[in-house]
Every structure is written in C-alpha cells, then in structure tokens.
TIFIFI-695043 format. One record per residue: x negated, y, z of N, C-alpha, C in turn; residue in one letter. Coordinates in steps of 0.1 Angstrom, whole numbers, plus 2048, in hexadecimal, padded with zeros to 3 digits. Layout:
N
XYZXYZXYZa...
This chain:
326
E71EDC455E7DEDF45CE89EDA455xE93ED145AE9CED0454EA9EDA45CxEB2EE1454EBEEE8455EC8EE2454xED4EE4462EE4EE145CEECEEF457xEF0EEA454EFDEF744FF06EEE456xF13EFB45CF1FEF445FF27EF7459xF33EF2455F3EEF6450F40EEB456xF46EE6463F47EDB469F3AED6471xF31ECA46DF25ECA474F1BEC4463xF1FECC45BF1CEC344EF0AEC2449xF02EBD444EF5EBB444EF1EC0436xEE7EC4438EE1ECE428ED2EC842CxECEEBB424EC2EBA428EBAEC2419xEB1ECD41EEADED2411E9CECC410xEA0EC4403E90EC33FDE8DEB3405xE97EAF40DE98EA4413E9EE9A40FxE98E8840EEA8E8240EEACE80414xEBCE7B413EC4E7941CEC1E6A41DxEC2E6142DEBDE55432ECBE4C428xED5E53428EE0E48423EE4E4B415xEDCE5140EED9E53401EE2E463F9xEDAE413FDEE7E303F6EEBE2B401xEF8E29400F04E2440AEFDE1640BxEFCE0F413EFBE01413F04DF941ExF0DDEC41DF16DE7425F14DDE429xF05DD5423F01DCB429EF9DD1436xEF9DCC443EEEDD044BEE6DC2450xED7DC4448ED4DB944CECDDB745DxECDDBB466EC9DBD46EED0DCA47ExED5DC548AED8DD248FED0DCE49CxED3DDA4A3ECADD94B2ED9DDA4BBxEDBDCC4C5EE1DCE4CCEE2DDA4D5xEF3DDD4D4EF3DE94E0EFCDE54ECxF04DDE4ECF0ADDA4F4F07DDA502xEF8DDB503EF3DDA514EF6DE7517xEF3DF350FEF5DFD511F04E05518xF0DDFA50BF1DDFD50DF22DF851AxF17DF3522F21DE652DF17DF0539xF0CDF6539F03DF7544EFCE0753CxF01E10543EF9E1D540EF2E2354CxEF5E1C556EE7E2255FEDBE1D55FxED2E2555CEC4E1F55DEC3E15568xEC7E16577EC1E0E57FEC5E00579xECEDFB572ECDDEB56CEC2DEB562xEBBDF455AEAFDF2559EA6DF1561xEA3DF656BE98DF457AE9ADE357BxEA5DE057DEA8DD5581EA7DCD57AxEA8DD156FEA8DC4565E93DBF560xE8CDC8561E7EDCA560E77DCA571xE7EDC9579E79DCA586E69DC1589xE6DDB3584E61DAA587E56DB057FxE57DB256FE4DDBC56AE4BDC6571xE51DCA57BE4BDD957FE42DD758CxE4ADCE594E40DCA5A0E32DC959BxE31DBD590E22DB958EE1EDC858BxE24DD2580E1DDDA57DE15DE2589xE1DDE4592E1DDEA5A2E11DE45A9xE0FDD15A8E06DCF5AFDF8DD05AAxDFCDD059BDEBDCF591DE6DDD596xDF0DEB59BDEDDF359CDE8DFD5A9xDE9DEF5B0DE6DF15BFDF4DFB5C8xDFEDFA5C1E07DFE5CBE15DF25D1xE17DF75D9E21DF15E4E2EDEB5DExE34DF65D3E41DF15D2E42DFE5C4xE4FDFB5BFE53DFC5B3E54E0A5B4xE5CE0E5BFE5BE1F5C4E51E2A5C5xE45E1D5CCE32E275CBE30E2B5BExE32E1F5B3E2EE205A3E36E285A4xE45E2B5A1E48E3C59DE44E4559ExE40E465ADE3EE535B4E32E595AAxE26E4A5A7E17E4B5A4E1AE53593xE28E4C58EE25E5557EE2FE5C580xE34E67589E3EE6E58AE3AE7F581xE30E81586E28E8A57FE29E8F571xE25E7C56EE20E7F565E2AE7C558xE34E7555BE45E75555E49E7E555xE4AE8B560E51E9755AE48EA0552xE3CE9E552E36EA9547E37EA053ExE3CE92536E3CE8B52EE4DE90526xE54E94534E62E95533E64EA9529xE5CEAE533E5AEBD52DE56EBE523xE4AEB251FE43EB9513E4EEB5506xE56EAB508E60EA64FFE6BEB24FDxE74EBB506E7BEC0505E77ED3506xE65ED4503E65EE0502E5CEE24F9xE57EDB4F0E50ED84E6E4EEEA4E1xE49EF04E0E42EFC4DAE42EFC4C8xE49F044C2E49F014B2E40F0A4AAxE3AF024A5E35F1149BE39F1D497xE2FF28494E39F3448DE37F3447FxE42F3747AE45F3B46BE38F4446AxE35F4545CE2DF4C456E32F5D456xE2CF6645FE2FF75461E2DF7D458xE39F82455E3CF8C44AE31F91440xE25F9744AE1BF9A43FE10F91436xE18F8043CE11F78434E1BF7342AxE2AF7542AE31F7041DE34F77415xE39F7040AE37F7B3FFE40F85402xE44F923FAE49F9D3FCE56F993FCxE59F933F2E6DF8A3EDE70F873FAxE67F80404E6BF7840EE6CF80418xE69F8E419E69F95425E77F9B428xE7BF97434E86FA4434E8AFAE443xE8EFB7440E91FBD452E94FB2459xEA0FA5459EA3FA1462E97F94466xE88F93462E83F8B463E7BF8E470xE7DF9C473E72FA247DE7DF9E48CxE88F98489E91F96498E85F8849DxE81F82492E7CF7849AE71F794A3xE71F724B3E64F714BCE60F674C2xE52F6B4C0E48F624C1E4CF574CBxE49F4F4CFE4DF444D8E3FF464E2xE48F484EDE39F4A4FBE39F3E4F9xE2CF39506E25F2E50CE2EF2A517xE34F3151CE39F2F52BE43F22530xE3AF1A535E44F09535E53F0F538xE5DF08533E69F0953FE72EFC53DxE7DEFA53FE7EEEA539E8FEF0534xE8FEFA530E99F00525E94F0E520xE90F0D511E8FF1A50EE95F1F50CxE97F2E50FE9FF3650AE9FF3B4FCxEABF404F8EAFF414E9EA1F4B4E7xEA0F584F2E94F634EFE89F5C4E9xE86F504EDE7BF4A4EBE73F494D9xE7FF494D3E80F484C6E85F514BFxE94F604C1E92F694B9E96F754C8xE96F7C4C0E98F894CAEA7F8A4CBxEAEF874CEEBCF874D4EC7F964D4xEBDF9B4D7EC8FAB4D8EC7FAD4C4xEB9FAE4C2EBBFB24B3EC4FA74AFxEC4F9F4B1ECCF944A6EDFF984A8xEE0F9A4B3EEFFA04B8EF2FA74ADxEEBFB14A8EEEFBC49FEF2FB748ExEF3FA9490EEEFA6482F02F9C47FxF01F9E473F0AF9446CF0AF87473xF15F7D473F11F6B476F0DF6646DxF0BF6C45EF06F66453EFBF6A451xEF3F71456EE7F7A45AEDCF6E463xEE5F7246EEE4F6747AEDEF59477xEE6F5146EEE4F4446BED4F42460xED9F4E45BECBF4A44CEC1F53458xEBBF5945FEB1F5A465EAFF4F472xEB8F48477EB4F3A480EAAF3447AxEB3F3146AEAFF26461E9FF2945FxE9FF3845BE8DF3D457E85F3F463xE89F3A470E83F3D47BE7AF2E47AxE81F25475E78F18475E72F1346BxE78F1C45BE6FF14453E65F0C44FxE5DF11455E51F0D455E4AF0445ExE57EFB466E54EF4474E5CEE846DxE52EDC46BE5AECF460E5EEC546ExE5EECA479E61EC2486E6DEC648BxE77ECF486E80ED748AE8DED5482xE99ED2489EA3ED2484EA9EE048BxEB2EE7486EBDEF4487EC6EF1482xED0EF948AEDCF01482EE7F07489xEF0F0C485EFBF1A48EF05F1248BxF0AF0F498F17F09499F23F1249BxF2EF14491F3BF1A495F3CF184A4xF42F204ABF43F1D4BBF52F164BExF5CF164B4F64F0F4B6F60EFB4B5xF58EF84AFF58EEB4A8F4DEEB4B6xF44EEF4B8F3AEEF4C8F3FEEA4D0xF4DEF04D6F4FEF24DCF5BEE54DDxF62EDF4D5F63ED44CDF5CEC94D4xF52EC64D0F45EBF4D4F43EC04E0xF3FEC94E7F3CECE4F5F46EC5500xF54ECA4FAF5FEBB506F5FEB0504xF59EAC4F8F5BE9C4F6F4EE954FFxF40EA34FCF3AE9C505F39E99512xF3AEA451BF43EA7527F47E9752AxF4EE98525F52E8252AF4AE77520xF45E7C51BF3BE70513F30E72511xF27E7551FF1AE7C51AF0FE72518xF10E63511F06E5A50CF10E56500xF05E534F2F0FE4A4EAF01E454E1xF02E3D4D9EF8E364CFEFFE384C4xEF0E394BCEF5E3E4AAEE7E384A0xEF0E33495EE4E2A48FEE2E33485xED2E2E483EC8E35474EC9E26470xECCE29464EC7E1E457EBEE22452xEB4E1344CEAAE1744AEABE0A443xEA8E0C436EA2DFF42CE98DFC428xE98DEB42CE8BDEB429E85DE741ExE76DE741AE71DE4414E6DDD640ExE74DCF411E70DBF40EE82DBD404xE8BDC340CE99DBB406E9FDCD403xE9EDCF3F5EA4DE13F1EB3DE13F4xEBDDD83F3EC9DD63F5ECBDD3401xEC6DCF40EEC9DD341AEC0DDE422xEC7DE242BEC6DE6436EC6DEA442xEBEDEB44AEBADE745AEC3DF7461xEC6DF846CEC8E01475EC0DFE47FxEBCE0B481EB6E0F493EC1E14497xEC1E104A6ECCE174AEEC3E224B9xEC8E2E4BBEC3E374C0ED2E3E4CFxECDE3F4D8ED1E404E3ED4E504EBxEE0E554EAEDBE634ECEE3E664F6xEDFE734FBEE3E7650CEE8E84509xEF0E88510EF4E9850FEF1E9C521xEEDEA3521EE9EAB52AEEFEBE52DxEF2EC2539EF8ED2534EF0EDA53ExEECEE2541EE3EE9549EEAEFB547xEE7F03550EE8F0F555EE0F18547xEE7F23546EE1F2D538ED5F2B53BxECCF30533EBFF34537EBAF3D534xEC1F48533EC2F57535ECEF5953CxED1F65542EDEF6B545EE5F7053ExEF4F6A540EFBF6D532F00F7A52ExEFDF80523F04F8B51DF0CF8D51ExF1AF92525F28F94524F2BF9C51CxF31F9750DF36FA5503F44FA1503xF4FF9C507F5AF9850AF60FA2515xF6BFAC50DF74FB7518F76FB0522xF7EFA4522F7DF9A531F75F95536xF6CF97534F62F9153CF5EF8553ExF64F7F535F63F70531F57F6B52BxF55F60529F4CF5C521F49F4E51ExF45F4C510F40F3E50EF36F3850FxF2AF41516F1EF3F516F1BF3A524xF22F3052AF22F2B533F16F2053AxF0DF1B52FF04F1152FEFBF12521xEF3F07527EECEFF515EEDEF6518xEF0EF050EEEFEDF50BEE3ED850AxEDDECA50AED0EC8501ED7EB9501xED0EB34F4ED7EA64EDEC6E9D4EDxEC5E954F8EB7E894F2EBEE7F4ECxEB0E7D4E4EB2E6F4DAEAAE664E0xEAAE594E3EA0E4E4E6EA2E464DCxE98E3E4D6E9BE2F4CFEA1E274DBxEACE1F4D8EB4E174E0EABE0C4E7xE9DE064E2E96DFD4E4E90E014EFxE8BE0C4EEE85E154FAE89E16504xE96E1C500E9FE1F50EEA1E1151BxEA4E0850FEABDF8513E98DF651FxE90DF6519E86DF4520E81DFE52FxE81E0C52BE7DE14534E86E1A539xE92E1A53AE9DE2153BE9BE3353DxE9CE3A547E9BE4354CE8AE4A546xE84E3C545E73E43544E73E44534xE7AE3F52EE7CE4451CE78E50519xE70E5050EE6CE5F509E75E624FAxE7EE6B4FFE82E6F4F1E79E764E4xE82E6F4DBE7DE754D0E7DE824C7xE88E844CBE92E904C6E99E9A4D5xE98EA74D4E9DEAD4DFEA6EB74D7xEB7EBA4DAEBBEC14D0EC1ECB4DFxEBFED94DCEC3EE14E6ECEEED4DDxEDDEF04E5EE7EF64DEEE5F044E5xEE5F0F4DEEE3F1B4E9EF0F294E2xEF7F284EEF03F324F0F00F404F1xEF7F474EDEF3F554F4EFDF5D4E9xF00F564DBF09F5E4CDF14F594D3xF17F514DBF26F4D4D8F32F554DBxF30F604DEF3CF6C4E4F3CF704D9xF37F7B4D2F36F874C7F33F7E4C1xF2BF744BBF2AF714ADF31F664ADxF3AF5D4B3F3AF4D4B2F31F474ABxF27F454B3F1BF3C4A8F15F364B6xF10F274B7F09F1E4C1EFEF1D4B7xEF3F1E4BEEE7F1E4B4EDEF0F4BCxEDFF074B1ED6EFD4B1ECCEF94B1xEC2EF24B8EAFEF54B6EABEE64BBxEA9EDB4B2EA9ECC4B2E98ECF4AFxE90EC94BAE83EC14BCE7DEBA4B7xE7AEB24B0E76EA44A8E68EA14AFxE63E964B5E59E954BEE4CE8C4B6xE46E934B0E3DE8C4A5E36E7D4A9xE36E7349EE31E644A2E3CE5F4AFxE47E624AEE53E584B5E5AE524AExE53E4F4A1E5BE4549AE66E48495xE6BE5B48FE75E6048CE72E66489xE76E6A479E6EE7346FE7EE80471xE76E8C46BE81E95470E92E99466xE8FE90457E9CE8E452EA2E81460xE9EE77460EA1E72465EA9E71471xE9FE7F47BEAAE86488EB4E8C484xEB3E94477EBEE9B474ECDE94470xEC8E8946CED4E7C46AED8E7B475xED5E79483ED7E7548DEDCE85494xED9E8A492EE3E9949AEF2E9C48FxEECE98481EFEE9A47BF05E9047FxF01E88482F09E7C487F12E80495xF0CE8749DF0EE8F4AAF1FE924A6xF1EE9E4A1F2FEA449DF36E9A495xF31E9248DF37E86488F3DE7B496xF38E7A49FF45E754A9F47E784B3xF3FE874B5F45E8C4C3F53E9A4BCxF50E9D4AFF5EEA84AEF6AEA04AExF6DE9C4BAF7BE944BAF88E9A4B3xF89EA34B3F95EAD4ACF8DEB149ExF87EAF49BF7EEAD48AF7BEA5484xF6EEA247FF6BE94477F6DE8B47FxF6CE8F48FF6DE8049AF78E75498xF80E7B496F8DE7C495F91E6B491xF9BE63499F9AE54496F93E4D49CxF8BE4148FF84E39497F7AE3B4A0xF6FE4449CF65E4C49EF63E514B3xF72E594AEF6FE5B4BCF74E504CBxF7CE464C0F83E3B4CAF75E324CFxF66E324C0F61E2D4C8F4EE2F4D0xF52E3E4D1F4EE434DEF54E424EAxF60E434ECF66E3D4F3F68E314FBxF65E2B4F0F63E184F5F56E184FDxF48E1D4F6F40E1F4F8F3FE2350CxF46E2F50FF44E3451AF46E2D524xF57E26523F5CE1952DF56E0D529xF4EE0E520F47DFC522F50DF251AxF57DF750FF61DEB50BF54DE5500xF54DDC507F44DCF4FDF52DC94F0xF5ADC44F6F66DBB4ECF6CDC34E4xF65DD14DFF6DDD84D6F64DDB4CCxF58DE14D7F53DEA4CFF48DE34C4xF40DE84B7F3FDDE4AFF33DEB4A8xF28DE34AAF1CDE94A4F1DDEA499xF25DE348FF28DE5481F32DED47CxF3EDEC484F46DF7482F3FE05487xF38E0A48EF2DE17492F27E15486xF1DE1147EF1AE15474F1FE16467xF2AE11468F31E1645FF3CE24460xF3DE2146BF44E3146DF36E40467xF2DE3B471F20E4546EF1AE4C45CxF21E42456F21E42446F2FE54442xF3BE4D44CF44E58446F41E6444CxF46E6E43FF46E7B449F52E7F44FxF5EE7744DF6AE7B452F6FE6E45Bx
C-alpha cells in the first residue's frame, strides 16, 4: 500500500522508492502527445483504425463496425467494472496482530461486501458513523491502516479546502497527460518517460448524504473517480482502453471533519507498479491545485492541453514541470 499525507498533496512513499529519486534532464526518449492535445474524442480514434476494424468485423462474421461493438459490449463493461471496483484485501484482524498494533479505533473498520456497484461506497471500507466520532488525525491514520496490508492501494485524506481546489480545475479540464520516468537499463544517465492519460469523471454520492451543517448545506455533493490509461493504449483503443489505475475521492467527512478521503486502485500486470501510480496521482494536485503548487506554468499548461494549443505546448517542458513541487 503506498500512503499520501497532505499538507498540500505531498507524497510519503514509505519503504518505497521514489521513481525520481535522481533528477535526470536528459530525456532520452518521449511518447508523442500531441494527437491527444489536438483530438480528445475517441471517435477520431474509431476513425482513425476504422479499416482495422472492418477486417476485424468481417474475420468475425459481422456486418459493420457497430455489430462488433454491440458483440464485445458485454464484455467491455464487466472489463470496465472490474477495473474501477476491484475488491481489496483485508488487513490482518485485530486478533491476528500483535497486541501494540491493536487499538479501539481499529474496529471502525468493515469488511468490504461482494456486491458489484460501479462506485463504492465509503461504508464499503470503514463504518462511517463510528469514524464521525473520531478526531481528523484519528481519521487519517486509520484510512492509512485500513489498507496496509493491500500493496495494490494507494490512500490518503485530502484537506477539503485543497479538494476542493482541484475539483474546479477539473470541472474544465477533465483529461490531461502526465509522464513517469523511467530509466533505463542500458544508458544509467538517461531517461525514458511513459506518458499516461487521465480522465476525471464526477458521479452522484453513493450513499445519501449526511447533513451535519445548521444550513443545510453541504459539500458532499458527489464523488469523483480519476482513470489512468498508458497513452499508447488509449491512442490505439480509445474509449475501449483499460485503465490501469482507478483513483476514487469520497466526500461523506467533508462537512464535520474537512477531510476528502482517497482510495487509488492499482490494476495488477498493467504495466504500473504501485510507487509508480502513486507518482502519478501526486502529480494530480501538482497541476490541477491552480491556486497552489498549480500555480504558473503548470496550470497554463493544462490549459493549453484542453484547447488544443499543439504550438505551445511542449512534452519536455511537462516533464519538467512534473519534477517540481511548486
């Protein structure tokens, strides 16, 4: 399980390394994004693979490109579900860890049902009313021990101001690409980036929301979920991409506690090890907190990104920004 702490969106990889461990400025290698920046609807991928898809259609005995959907429709959304509801292990239960490790607030945690849904609820993972009762510093170090023992799992408790931060930038920029560097093994002094492709998505609570606000207000309005694709993927299958990474934000604390609680997926053998996702979700508040670390070049070029400016934007200046944390 890798953990964030926030004090901003800052990264604590424990017992992990960090992917940018040594800064490197040579890149010997990038994956164009540009098609991306100029064309974000999938159907110019349809289009752009269409003759591959016919043959695929006729080798397959159907009519037209539309039959072949229909024919793996099925079987893409349970490919799509099983990606964004992945089921986590349970931590080791109290009467198996040692005594040091036990504490009252360990028993808030529950069991995770079976029950498909294509957003879990926060219940899914701790008991919710007990946790209400608890400190936000309480709060955060039991998320954390809710996963330890889940090496597929990124967490963490986001201040609801900085969320919330994040939340409007995505609002108008809900696609952007973010490179992993990755060095290789032939040349120690350079290094390659993958570019990774991610989508923001907002959907309806998935519980009904708690009102503890005298007005009646509330910030528990939705959840978020953040997919990751390798950019190679996407450029190929568009829409039929299977992410790697599912990161889901859940608002049920954000009234009484300010705390958005974090629960990042890692999709095992997608070619993304889970420091790795975790580099790629700190990267997240690195240029969506536009009034934060975003702040500058960062968020000018998400921006570029959205409107399609190809003549600006600069796959080298993105990973170099991805290096700072301010």
């Amino acid at each position: 399980m890798a953990s964030l702490r926030f004090q901003g969106f800052r990264s604590v990889f424990r017992g992990q390394a960090n992917p940018l461990r040594t800064q490197q400025r040579r890149w010997a290698q990038v994956h164009d994004v540009r098609f991306l920046a100029s064309h974000h609807d999938p159907k110019h991928v349809l289009d752009k693979y269409r003759s591959k898809l016919d043959q695929k259609a006729k080798e397959e005995g159907h009519d037209s490109v539309d039959s072949l959907k229909e024919a793996y429709s099925d079987k893409i959304h349970d490919l799509r579900r099983q990606a964004s509801t992945v089921t986590t292990p349970e931590p080791e239960t109290p009467e198996k860890q040692s005594p040091s490790a036990q504490s009252p607030t360990v028993h808030a945690a529950r069991k995770a049902t079976d029950k498909a849904s294509p957003i879990k609820p926060l219940s899914t993972y701790l008991d919710v009313e007990k946790i209400r009762e608890l400190p936000a510093k309480e709060i955060e170090a039991l998320w954390r021990l809710r996963f330890a023992n889940n090496p597929t799992t990124v967490c963490a408790a986001i201040p609801l101001e900085i969320y919330q931060r994040i939340f409007n930038a995505a609002r108008q920029h809900p696609q952007f690409v973010l490179p992993l560097p990755r060095q290789t093994a032939e040349e120690q002094e350079e290094t390659t980036a993958d570019i990774h492709f991610l989508q923001w998505a907002f959907h309806p609570p998935a519980e009904e929301p708690v009102i503890t606000s005298p007005s009646g207000e509330t910030a528990n309005t939705h959840v978020s979920t953040v997919i990751f694709t390798h950019l190679g993927a996407f450029k190929m299958h568009g829409s039929f991409a299977q992410p790697h990474t599912t990161v889901t934000h859940y608002l049920d604390l954000a009234d009484d506690k300010g705390l958005v609680l974090m629960h990042g997926q890692v999709v095992p053998d997608r070619g993304v090890s889970t420091t790795e996702a975790t580099w790629l979700v700190s990267c997240v508040q690195r240029f969506y907190d536009f009034e934060g670390q975003a702040k500058g070049r960062k968020s000018e070029l998400v921006r570029m990104f959205t409107r399609g400016d190809t003549e600006n934007f600069k796959v080298e200046e993105l990973m170099e920004e991805s290096e700072k944390v301010q």
